[in-house]
TIVO-2410 file (N, C-alpha, C; in nm, 3 decimals):
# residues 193
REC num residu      c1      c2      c3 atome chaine
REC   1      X -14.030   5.043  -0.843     N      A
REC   1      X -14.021   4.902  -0.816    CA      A
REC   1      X -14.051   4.879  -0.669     C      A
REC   2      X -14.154   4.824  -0.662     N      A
REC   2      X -14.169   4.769  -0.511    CA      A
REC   2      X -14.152   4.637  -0.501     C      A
REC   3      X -14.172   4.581  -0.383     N      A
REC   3      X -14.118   4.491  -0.302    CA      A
REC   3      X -14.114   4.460  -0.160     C      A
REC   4      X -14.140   4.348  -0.111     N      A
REC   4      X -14.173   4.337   0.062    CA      A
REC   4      X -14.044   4.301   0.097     C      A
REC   5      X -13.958   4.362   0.199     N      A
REC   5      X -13.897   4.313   0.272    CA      A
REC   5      X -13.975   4.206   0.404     C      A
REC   6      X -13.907   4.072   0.426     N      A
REC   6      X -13.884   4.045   0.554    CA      A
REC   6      X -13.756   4.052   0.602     C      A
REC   7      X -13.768   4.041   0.701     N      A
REC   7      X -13.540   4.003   0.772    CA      A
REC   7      X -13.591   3.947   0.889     C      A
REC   8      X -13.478   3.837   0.890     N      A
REC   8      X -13.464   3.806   0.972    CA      A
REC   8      X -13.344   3.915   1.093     C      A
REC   9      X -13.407   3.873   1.236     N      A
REC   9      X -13.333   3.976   1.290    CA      A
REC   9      X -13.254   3.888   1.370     C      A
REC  10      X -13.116   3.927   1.419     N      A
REC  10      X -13.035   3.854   1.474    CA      A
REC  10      X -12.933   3.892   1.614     C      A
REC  11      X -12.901   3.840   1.669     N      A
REC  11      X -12.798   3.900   1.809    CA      A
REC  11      X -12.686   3.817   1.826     C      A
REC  12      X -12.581   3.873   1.871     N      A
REC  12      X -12.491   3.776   1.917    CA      A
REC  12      X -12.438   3.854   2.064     C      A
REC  13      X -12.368   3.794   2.124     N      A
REC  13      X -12.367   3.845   2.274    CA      A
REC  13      X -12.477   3.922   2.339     C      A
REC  14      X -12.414   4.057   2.379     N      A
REC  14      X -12.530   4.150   2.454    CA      A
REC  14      X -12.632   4.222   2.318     C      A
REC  15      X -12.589   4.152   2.178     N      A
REC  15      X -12.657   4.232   2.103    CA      A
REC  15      X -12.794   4.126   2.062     C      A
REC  16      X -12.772   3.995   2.159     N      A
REC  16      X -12.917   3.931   2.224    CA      A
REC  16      X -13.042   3.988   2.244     C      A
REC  17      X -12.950   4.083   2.348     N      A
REC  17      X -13.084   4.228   2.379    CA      A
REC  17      X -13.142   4.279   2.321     C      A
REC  18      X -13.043   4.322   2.219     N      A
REC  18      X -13.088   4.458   2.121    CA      A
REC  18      X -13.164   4.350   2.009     C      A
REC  19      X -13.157   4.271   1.972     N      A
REC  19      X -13.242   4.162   1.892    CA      A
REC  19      X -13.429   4.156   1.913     C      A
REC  20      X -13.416   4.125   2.087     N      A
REC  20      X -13.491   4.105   2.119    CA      A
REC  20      X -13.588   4.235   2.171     C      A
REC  21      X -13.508   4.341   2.186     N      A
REC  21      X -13.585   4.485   2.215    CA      A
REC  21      X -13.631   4.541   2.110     C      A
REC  22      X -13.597   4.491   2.043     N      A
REC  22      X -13.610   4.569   1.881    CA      A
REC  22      X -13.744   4.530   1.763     C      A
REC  23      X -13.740   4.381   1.828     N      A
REC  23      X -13.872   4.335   1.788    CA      A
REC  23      X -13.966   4.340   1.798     C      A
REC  24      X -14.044   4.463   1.805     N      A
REC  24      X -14.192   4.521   1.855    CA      A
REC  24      X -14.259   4.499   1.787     C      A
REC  25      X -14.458   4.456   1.874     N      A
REC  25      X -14.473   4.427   1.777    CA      A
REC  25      X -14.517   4.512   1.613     C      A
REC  26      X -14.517   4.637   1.620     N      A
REC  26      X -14.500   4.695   1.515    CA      A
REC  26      X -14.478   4.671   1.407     C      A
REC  27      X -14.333   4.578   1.387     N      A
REC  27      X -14.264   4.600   1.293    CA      A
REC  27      X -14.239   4.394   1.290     C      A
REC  28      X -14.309   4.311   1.360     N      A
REC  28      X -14.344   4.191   1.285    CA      A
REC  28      X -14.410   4.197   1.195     C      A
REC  29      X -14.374   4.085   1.063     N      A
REC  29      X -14.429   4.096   0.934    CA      A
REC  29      X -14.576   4.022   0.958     C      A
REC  30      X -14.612   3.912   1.071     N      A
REC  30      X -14.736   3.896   1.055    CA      A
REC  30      X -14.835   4.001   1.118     C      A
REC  31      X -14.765   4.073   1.192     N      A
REC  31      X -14.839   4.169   1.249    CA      A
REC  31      X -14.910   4.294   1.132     C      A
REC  32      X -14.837   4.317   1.071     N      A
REC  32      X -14.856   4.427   0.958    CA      A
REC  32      X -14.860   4.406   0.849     C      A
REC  33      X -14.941   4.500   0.742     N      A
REC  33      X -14.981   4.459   0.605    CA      A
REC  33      X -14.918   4.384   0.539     C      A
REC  34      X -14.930   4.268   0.485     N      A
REC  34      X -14.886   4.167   0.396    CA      A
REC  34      X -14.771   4.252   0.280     C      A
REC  35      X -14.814   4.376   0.219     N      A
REC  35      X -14.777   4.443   0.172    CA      A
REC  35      X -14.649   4.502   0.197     C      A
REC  36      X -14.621   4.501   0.343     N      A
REC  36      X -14.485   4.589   0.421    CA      A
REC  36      X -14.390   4.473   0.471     C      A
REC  37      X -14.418   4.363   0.496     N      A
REC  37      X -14.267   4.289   0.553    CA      A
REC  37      X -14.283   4.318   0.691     C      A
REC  38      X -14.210   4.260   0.682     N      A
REC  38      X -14.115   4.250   0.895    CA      A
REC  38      X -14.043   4.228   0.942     C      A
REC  39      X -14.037   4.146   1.056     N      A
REC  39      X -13.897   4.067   1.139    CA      A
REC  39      X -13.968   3.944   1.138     C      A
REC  40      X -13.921   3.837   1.043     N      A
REC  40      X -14.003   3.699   1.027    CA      A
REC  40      X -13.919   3.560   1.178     C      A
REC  41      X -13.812   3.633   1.190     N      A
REC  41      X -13.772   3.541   1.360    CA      A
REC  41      X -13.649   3.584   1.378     C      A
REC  42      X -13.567   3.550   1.523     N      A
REC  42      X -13.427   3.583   1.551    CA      A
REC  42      X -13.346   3.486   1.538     C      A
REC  43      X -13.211   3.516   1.516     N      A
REC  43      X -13.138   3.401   1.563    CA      A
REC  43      X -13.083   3.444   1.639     C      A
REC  44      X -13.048   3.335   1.744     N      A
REC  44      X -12.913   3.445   1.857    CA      A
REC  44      X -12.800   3.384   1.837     C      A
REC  45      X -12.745   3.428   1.872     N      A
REC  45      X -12.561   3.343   1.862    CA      A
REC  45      X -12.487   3.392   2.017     C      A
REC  46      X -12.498   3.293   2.091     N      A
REC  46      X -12.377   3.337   2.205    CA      A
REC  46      X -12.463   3.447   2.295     C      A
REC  47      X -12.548   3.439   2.276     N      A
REC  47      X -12.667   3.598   2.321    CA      A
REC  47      X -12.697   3.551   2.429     C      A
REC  48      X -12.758   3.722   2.494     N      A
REC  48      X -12.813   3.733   2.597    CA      A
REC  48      X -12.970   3.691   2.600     C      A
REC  49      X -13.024   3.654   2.685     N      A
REC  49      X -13.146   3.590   2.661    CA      A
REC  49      X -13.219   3.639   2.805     C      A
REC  50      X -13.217   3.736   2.819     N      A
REC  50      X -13.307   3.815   2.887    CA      A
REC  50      X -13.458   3.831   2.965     C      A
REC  51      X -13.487   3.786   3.029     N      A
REC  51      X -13.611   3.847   3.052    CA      A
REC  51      X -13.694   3.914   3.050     C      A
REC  52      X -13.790   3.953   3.055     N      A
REC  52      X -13.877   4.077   3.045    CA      A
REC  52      X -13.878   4.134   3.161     C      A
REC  53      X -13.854   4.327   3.169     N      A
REC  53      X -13.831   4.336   3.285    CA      A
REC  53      X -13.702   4.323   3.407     C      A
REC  54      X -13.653   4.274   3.283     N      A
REC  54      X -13.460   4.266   3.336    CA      A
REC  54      X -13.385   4.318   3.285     C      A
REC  55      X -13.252   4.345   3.321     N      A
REC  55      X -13.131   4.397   3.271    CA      A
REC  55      X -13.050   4.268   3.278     C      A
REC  56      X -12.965   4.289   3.157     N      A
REC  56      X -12.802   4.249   3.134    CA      A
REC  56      X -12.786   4.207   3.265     C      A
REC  57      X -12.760   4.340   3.312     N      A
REC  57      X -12.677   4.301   3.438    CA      A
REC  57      X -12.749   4.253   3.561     C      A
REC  58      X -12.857   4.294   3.592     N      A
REC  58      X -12.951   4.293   3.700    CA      A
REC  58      X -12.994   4.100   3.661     C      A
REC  59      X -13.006   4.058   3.568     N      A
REC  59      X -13.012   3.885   3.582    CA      A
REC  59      X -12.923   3.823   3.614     C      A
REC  60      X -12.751   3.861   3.590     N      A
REC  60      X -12.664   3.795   3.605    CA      A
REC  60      X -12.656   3.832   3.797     C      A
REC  61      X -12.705   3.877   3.876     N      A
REC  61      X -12.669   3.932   3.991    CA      A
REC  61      X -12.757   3.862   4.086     C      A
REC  62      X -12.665   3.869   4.189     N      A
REC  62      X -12.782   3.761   4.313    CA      A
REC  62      X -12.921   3.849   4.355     C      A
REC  63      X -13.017   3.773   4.357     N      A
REC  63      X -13.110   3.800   4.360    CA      A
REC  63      X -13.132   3.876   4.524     C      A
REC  64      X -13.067   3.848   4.601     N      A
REC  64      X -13.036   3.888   4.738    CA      A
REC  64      X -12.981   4.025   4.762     C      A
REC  65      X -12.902   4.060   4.636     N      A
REC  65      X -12.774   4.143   4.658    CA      A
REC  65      X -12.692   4.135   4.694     C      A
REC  66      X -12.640   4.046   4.811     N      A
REC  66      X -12.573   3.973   4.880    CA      A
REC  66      X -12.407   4.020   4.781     C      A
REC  67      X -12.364   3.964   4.684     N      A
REC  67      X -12.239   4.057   4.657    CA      A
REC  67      X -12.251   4.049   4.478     C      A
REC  68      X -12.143   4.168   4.421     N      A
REC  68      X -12.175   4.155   4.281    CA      A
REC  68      X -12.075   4.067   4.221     C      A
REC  69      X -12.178   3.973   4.077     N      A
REC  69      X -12.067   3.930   4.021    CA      A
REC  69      X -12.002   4.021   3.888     C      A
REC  70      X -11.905   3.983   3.882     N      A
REC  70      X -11.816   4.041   3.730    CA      A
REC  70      X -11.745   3.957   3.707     C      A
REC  71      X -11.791   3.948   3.571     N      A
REC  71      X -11.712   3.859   3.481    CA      A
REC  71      X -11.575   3.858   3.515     C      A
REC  72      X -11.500   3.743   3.465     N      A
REC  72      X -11.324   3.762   3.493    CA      A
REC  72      X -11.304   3.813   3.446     C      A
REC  73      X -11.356   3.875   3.288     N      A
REC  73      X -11.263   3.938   3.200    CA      A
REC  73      X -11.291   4.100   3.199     C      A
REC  74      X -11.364   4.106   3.262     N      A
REC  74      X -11.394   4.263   3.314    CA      A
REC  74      X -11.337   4.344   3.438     C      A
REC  75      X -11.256   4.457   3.419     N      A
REC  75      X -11.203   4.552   3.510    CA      A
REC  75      X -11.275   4.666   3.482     C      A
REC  76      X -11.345   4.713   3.637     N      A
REC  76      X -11.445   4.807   3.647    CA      A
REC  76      X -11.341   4.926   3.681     C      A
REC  77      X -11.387   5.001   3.654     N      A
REC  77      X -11.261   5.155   3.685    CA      A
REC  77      X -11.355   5.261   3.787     C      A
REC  78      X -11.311   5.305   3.803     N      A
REC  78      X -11.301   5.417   3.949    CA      A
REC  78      X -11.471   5.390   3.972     C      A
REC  79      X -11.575   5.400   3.914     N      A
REC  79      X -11.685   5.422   4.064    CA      A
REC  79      X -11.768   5.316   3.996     C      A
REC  80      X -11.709   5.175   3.962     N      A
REC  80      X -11.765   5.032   3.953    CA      A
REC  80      X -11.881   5.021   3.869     C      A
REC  81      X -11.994   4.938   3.898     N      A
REC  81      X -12.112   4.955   3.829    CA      A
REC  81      X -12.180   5.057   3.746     C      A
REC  82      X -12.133   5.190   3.784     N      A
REC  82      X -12.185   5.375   3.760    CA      A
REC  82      X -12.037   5.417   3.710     C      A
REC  83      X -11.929   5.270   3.655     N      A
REC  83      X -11.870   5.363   3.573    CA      A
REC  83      X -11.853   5.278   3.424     C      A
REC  84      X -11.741   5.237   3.361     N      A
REC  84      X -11.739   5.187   3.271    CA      A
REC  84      X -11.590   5.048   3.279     C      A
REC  85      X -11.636   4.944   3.224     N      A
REC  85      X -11.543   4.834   3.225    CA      A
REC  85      X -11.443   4.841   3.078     C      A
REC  86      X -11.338   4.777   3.121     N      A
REC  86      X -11.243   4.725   3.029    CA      A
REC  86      X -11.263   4.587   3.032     C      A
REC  87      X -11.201   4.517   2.916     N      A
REC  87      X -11.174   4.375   2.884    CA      A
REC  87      X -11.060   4.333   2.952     C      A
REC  88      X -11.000   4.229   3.041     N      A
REC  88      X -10.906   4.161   3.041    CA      A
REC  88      X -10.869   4.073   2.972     C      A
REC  89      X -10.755   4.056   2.897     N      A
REC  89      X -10.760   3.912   2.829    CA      A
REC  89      X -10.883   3.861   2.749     C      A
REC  90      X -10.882   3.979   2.649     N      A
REC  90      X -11.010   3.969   2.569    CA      A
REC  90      X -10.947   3.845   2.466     C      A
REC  91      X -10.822   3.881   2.399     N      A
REC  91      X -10.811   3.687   2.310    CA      A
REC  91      X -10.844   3.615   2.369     C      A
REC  92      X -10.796   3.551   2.508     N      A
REC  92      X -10.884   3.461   2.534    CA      A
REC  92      X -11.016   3.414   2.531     C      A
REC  93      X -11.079   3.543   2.624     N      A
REC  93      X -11.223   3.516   2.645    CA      A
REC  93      X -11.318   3.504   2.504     C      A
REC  94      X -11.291   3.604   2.411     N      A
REC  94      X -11.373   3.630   2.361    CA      A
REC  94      X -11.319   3.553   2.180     C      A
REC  95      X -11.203   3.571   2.175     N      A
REC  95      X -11.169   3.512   2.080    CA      A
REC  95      X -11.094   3.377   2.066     C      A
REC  96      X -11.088   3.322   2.115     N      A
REC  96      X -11.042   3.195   2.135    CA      A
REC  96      X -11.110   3.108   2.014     C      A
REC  97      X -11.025   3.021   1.964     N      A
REC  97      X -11.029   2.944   1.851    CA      A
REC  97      X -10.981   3.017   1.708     C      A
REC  98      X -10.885   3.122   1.731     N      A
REC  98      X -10.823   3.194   1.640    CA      A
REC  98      X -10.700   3.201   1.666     C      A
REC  99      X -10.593   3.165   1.580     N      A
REC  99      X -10.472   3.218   1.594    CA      A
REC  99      X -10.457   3.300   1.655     C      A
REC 100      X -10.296   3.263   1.762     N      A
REC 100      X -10.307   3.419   1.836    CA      A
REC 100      X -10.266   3.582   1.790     C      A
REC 101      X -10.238   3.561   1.664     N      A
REC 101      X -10.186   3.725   1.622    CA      A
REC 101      X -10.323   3.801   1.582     C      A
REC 102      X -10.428   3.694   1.553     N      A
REC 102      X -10.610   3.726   1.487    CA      A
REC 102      X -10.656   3.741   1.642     C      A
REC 103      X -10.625   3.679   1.756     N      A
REC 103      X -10.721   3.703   1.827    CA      A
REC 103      X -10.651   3.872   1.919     C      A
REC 104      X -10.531   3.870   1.922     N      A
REC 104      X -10.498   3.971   1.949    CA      A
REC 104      X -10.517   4.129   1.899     C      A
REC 105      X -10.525   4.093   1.749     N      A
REC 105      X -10.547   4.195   1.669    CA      A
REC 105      X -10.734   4.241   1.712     C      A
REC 106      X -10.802   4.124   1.700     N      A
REC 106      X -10.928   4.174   1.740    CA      A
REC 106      X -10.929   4.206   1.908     C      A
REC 107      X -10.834   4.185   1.985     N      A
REC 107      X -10.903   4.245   2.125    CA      A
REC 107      X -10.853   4.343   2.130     C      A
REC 108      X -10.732   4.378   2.029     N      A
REC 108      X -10.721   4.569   2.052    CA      A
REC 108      X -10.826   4.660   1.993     C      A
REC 109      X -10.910   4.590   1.930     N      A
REC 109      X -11.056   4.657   1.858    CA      A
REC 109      X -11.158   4.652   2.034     C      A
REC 110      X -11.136   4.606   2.110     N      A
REC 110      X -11.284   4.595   2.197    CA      A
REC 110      X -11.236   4.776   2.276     C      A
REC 111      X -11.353   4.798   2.337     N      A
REC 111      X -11.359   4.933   2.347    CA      A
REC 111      X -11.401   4.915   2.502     C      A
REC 112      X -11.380   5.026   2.600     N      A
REC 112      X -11.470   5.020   2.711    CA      A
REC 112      X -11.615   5.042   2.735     C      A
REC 113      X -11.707   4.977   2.828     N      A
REC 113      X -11.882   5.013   2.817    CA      A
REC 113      X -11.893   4.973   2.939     C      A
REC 114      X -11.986   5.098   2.948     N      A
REC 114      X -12.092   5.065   3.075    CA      A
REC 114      X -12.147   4.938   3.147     C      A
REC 115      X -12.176   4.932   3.263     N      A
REC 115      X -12.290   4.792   3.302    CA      A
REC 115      X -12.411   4.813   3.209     C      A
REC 116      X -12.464   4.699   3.161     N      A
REC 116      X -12.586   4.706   3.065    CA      A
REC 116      X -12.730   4.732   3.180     C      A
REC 117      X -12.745   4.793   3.205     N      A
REC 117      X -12.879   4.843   3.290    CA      A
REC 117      X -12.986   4.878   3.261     C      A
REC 118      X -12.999   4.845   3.078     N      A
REC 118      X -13.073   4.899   2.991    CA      A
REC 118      X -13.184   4.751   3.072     C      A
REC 119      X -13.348   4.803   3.108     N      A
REC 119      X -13.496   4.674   3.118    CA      A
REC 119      X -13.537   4.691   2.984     C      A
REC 120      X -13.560   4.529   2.943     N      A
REC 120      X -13.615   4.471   2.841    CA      A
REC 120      X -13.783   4.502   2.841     C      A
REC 121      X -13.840   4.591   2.765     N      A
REC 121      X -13.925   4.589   2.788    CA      A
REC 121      X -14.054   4.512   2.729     C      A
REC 122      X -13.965   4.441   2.610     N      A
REC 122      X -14.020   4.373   2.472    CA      A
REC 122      X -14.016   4.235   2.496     C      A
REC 123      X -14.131   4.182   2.412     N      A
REC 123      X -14.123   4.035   2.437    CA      A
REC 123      X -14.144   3.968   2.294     C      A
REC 124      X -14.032   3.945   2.221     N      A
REC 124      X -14.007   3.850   2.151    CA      A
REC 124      X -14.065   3.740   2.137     C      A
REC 125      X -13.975   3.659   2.238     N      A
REC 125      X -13.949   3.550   2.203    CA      A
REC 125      X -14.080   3.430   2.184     C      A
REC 126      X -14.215   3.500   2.245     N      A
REC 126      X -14.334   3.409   2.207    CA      A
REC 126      X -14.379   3.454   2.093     C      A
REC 127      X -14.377   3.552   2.016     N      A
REC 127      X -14.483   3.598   1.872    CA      A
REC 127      X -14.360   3.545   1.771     C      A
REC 128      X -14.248   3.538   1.837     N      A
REC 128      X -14.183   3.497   1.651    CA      A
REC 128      X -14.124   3.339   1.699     C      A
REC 129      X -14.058   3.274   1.567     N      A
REC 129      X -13.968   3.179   1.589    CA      A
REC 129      X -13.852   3.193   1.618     C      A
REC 130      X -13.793   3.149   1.711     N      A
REC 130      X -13.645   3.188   1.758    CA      A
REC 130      X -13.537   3.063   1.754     C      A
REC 131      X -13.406   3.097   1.702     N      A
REC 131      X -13.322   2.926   1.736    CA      A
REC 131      X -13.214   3.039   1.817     C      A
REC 132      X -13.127   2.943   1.883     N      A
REC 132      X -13.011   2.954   1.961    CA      A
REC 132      X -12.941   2.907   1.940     C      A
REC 133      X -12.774   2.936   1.848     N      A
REC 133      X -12.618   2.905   1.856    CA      A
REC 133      X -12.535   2.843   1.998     C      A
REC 134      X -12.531   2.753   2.023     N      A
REC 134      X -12.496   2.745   2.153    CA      A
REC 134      X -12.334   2.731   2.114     C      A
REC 135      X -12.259   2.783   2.185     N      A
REC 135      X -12.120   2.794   2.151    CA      A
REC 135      X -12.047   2.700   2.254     C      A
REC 136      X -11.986   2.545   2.216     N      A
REC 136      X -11.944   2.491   2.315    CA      A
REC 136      X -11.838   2.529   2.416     C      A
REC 137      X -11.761   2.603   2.302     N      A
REC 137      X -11.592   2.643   2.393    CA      A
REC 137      X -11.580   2.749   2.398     C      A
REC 138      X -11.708   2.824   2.466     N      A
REC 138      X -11.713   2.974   2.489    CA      A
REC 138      X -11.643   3.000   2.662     C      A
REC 139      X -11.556   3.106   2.637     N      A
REC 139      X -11.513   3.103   2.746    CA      A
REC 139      X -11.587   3.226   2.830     C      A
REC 140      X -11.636   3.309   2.717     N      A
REC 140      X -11.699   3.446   2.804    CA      A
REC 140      X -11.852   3.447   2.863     C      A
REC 141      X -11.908   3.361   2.791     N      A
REC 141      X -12.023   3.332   2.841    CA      A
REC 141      X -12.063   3.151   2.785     C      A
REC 142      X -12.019   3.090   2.898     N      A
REC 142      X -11.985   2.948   2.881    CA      A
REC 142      X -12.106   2.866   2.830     C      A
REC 143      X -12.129   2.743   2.779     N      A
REC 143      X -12.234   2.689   2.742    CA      A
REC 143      X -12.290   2.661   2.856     C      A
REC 144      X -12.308   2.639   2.925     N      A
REC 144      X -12.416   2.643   3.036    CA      A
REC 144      X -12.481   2.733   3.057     C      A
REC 145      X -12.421   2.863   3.081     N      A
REC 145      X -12.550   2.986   3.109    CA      A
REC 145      X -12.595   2.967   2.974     C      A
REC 146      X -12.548   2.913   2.858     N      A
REC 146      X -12.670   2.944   2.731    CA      A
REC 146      X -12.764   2.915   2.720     C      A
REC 147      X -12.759   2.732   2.779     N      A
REC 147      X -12.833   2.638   2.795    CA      A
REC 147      X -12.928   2.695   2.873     C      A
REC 148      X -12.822   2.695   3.020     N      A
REC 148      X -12.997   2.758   3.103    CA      A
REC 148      X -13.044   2.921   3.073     C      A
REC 149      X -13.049   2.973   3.022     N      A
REC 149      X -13.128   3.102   2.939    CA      A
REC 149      X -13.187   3.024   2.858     C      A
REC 150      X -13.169   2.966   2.759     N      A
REC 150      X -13.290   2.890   2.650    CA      A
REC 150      X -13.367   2.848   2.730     C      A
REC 151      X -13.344   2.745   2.833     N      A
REC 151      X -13.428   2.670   2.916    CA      A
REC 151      X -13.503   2.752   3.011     C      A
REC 152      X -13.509   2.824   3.044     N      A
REC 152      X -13.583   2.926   3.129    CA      A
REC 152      X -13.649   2.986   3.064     C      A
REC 153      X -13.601   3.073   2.906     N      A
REC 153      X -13.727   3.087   2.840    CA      A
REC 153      X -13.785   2.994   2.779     C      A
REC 154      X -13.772   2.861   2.745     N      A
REC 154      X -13.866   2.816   2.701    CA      A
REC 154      X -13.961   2.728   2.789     C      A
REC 155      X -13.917   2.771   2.915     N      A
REC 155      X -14.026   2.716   3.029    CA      A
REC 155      X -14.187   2.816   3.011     C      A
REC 156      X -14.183   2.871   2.938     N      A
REC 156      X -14.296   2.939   2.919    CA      A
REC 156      X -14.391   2.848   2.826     C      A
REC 157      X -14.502   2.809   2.783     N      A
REC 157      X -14.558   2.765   2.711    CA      A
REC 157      X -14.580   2.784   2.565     C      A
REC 158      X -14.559   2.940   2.577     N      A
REC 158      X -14.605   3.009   2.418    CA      A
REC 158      X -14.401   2.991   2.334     C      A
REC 159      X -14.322   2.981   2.407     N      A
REC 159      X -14.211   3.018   2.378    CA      A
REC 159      X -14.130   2.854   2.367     C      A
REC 160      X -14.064   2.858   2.238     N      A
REC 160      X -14.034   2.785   2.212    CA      A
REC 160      X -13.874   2.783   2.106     C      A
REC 161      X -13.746   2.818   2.167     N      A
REC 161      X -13.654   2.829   2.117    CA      A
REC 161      X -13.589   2.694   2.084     C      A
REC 162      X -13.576   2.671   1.970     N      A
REC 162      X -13.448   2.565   1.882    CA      A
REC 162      X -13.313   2.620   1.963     C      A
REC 163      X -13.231   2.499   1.940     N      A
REC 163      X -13.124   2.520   1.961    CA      A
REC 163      X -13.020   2.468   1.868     C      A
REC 164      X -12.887   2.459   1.846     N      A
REC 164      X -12.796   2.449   1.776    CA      A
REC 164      X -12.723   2.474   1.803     C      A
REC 165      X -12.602   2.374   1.805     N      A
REC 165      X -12.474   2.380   1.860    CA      A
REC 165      X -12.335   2.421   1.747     C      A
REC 166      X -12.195   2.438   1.838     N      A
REC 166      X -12.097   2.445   1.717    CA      A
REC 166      X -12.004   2.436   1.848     C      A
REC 167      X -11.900   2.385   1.766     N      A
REC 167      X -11.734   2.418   1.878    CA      A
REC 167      X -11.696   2.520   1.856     C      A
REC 168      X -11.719   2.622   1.898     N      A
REC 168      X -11.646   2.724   1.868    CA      A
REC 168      X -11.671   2.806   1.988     C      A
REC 169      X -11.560   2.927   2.015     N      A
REC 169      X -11.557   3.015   2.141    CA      A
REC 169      X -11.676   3.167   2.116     C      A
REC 170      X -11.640   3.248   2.174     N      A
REC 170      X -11.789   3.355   2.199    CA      A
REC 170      X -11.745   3.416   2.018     C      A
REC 171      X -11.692   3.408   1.948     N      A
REC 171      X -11.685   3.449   1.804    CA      A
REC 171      X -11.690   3.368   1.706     C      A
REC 172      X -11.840   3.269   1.672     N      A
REC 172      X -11.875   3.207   1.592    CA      A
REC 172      X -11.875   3.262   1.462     C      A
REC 173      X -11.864   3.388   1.486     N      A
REC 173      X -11.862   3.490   1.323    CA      A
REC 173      X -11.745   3.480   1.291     C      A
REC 174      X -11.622   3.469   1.329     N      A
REC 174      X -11.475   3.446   1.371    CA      A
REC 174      X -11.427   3.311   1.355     C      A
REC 175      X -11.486   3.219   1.391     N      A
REC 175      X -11.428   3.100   1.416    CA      A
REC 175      X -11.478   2.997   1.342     C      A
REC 176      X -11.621   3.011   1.292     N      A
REC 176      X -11.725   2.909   1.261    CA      A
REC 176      X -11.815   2.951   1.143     C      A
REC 177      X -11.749   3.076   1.067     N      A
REC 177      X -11.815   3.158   0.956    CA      A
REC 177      X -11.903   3.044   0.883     C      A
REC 178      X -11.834   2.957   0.776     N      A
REC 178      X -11.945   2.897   0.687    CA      A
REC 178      X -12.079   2.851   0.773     C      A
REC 179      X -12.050   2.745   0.874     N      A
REC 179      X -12.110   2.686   0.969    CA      A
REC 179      X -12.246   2.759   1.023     C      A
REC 180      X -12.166   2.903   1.080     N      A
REC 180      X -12.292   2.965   1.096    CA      A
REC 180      X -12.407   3.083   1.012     C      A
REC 181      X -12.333   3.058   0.871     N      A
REC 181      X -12.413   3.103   0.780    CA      A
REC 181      X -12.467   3.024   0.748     C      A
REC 182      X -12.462   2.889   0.726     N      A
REC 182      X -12.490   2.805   0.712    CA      A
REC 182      X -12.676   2.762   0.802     C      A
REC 183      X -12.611   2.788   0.909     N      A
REC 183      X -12.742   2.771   0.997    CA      A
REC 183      X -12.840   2.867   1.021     C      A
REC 184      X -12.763   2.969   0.965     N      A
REC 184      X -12.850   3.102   0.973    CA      A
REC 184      X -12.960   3.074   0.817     C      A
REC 185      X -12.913   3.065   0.761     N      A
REC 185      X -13.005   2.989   0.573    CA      A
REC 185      X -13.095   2.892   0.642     C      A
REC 186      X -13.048   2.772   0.711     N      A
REC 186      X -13.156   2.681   0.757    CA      A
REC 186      X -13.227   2.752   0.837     C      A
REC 187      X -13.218   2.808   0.894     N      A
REC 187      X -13.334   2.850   0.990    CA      A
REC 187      X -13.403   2.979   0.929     C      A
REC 188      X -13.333   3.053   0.841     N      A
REC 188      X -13.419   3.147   0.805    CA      A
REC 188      X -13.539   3.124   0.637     C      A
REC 189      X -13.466   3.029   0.580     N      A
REC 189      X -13.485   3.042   0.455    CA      A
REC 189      X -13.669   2.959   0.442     C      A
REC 190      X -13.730   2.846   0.574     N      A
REC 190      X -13.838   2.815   0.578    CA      A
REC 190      X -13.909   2.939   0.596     C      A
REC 191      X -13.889   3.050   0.661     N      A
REC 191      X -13.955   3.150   0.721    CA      A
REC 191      X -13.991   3.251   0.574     C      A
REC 192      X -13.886   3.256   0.482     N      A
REC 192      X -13.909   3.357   0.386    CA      A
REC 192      X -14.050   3.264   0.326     C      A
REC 193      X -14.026   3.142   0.289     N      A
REC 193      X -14.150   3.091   0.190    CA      A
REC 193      X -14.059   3.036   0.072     C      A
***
């Protein structure tokens, strides 16, 4: 039994990146035999929205060097940038709009990680269709940096990201489930055909 896959491919936070790195063009469905499928567009949710040629971390940082920022909710341990962070007050940041015994229970799940230093070397966001989750009452990565990341990439001509909003904090999967399955069907389901 055969059959074409497409998928849609998707990110939420730093997994923005991995959305968007991942989409080579290789493995777009218009790129390759009609026969094989692809990655027909992304959605992001709460994502990183990257540049080409940038890091995670290296965009969020003054362009000067002048001093580093870190998030509030991040504690860097013994040799800073070259080592690995913890969460502070991850219910808040990250789960907020959940009861507090749900948001607690999920920030004893977050784990420690590195600065993201990983360069984007892929460029998405002009060969496919892309929308953006904008999360109003995000506390970890607030609606404004979302806004301006969409808006910066879509200052490009070929690039053209939708947007879409919800009240909800950096765990729309958490907080806003139907809603954002919901929007994930609208935006993906023109793309299947």
């Amino acid at each position: 039994m055969g059959g074409v896959l497409s998928c849609l491919d998707s990110g939420h936070s730093s997994g923005g990146f991995a959305a968007t790195a991942s989409a080579i063009p290789e493995l777009l469905a218009k790129k390759r035999k009609e026969d094989m499928g692809g990655i027909i567009g992304i959605f992001y949710a709460a994502a990183f929205l990257i540049p080409v040629g940038a890091s995670v971390h290296t965009f969020f940082q003054p362009r000067d060097g002048s001093y580093p920022v870190i998030p509030p909710y991040c504690d860097f341990h013994d040799r800073g940038f070259a080592g690995v962070a913890s969460t502070i007050d991850g219910a808040a940041y990250f789960f907020n709009g959940l009861d507090a015994d749900k948001a607690k229970y999920y920030e004893s799940t977050l784990t420690a990680s590195p600065a993201f230093f990983s360069v984007l070397e892929n460029d998405a966001y002009a060969p496919l269709p892309c929308t953006y989750l904008i999360t109003d009452d995000d506390m970890a990565l607030p609606a404004a940096y979302q806004e301006g990341m969409v808006a910066l990439r879509n200052q490009r001509p070929q690039v053209n990201i939708g947007v879409v909003r919800c009240s909800s904090g950096h765990s729309p999967q958490l907080t806003w489930t139907e809603g954002l399955v919901a929007e994930l069907q609208k935006f993906g389901k023109p793309l299947l055909g």
